[in-house]
Residue, then its C-alpha position, 0 to 999 in steps of 0.5 A: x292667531x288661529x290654534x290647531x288642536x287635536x286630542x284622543x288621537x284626532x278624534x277631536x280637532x278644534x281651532x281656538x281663537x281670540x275676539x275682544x269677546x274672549x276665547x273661543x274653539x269651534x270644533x268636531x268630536x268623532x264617534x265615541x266617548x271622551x273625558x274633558x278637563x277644564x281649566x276656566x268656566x266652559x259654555x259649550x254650545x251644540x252647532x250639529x249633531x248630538x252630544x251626551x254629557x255627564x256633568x260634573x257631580x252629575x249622576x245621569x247624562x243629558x243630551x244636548x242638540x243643535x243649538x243648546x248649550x251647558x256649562x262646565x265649571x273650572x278645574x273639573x271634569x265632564x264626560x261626552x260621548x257621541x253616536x255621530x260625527x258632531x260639532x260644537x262652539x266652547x266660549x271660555x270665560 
């Protein structure tokens, strides 16, 4: 079964899926600024465009393009912000 989500008044949509592999959403975050909160550990993976992250504890942001990929920890909060429309894959363990 496919999920639809949307979240910061459709600024970002996601379909969520499951594989034998785990869980998943493929997405895409508009222009701007946006906070996170996880639930379960997060490796999220830059497919286009560019986004800038503030990990949590982290003092400084750090970009992230196509093709790489950082990870969030559970029950935290990370921060993203963007100049251009971007899409990316979160694996959830």
């Amino acid at each position: 079964m496919i999920n639809v989500n949307e979240y910061f008044e459709g600024s970002v949509k996601s379909l969520a899926y499951t594989t034998p592999q785990g869980r998943s959403t493929i997405g895409v975050i508009e222009k701007g600024e946006y906070e996170f909160g996880t639930s379960s550990h997060e490796t999220m993976t830059v497919i286009e465009g560019k986004l800038v992250v503030l990990l949590p504890g982290a003092n400084e942001w750090q970009s992230f393009t196509g093709g790489q990929s950082f990870e969030v920890e559970a029950n935290t909060s990370f921060k993203v912000k963007t100049d251009e429309q971007s899409s990316y894959l979160c694996k959830y363990k």
